[in-house]
C-alpha positions as CSV (number, residue, x, y, z in Angstrom):
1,X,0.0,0.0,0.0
2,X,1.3,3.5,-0.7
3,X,1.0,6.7,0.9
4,X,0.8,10.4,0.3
5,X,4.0,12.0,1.0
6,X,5.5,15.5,0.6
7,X,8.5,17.2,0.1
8,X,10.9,20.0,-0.5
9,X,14.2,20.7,-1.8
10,X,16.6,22.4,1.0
11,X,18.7,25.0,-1.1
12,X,21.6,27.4,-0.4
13,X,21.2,30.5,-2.2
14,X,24.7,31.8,-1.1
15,X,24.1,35.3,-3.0
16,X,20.5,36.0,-2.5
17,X,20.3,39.1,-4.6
18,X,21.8,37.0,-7.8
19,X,19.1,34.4,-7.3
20,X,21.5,31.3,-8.1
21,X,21.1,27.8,-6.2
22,X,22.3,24.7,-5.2
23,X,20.6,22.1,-4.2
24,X,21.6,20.9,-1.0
25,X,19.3,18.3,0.1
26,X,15.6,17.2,0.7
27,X,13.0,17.2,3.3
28,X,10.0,14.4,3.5
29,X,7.2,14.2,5.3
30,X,4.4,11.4,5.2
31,X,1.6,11.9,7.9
32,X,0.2,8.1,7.4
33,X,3.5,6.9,8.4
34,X,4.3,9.6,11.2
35,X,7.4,10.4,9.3
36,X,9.9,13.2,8.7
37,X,13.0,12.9,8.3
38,X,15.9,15.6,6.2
39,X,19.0,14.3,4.6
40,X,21.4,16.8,3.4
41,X,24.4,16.7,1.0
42,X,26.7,20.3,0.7
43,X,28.8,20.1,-2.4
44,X,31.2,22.7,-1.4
45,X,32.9,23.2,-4.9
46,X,29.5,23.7,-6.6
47,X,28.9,26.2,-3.7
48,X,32.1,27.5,-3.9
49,X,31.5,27.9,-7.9
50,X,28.7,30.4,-7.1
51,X,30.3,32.6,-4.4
52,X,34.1,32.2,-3.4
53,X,33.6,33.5,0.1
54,X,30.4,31.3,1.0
55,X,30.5,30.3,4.8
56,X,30.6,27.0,4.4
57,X,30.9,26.7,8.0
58,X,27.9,28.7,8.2
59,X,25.8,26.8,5.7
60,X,26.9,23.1,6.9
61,X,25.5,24.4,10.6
62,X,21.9,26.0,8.9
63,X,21.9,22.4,6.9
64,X,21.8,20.8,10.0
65,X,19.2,22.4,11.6
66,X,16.9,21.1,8.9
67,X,18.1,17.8,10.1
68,X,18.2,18.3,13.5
69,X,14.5,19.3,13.6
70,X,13.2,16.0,12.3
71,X,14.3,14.3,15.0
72,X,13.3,14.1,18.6
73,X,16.2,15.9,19.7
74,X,14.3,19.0,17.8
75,X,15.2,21.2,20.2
76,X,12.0,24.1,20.6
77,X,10.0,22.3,17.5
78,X,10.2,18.9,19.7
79,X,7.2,19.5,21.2
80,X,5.6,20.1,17.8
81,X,3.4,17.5,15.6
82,X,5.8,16.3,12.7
83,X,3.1,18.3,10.4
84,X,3.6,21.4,12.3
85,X,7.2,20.8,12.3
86,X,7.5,20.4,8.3
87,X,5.3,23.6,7.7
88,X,7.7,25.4,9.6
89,X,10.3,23.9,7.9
90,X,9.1,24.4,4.3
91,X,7.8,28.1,4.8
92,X,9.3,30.7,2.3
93,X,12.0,32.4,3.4
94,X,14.9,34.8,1.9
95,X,18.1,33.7,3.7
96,X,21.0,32.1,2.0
97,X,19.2,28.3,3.2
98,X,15.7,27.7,1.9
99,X,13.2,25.5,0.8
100,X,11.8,25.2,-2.5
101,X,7.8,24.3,-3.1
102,X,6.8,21.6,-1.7
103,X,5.4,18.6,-4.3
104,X,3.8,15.8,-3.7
105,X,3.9,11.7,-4.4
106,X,2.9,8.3,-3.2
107,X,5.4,5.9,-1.8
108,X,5.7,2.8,0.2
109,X,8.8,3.5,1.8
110,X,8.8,6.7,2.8
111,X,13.2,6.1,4.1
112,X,13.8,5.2,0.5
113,X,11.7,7.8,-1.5
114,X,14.1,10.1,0.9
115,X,16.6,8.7,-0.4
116,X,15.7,8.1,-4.4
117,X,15.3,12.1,-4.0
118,X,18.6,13.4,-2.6
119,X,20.4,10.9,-5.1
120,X,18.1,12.4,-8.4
121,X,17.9,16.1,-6.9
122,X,20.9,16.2,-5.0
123,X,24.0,14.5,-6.1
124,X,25.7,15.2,-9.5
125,X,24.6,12.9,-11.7
């Protein structure tokens, strides 16, 4: 049996006036499942291709956060239903790490649509 699920791309914009992007990994939720979960991937070269100076430091420790907040160790969104905790998550913002629009899908495995995701949006093909 499949489920709904839903996602976004996590970007790094690392020059927001210029608009270009990265992608830099994924977060999935799938409420029938009671799952969230964020997996990240910073190419730093690609990164460092569109801005010299990025804070990689910086944008590693933002990256994480998205991780970190799908856990149970969420820190001040711990005490928040995973649905709650996605919308927050996924809404728009204009710092240097952002989401894109969140789509849509059906899966069984909600741990391996995660990961079919980061490897087609993600990594360099």
């Amino acid at each position: 049996m499949r489920d709904v699920y839903e996602y976004a791309v996590i970007r790094v914009v690392p020059r927001v006036e210029r608009g270009e992007l990265i992608n830099a990994g994924v977060v999935l939720y799938c409420q029938p499942r009671d799952y969230l979960c964020a997996r990240v991937e910073l190419d730093e070269a690609r990164l460092h291709a569109l801005d010299a100076h990025a804070d990689v430091d910086g944008v590693r420790h933002a990256l994480g956060a998205y991780e970190r907040s799908c856990t149970t160790d969420a820190g001040p969104l711990g005490g928040e239903p995973l649905g709650s905790r996605f919308r927050w998550l996924t809404a728009p913002r204009s710092t240097i790490v952002q989401t894109g629009p969140v789509h849509a899908g059906l899966t069984a495995d909600p741990g391996a649509e995660l990961e079919r995701l980061v490897a087609c949006l993600v990594r360099r093909l």
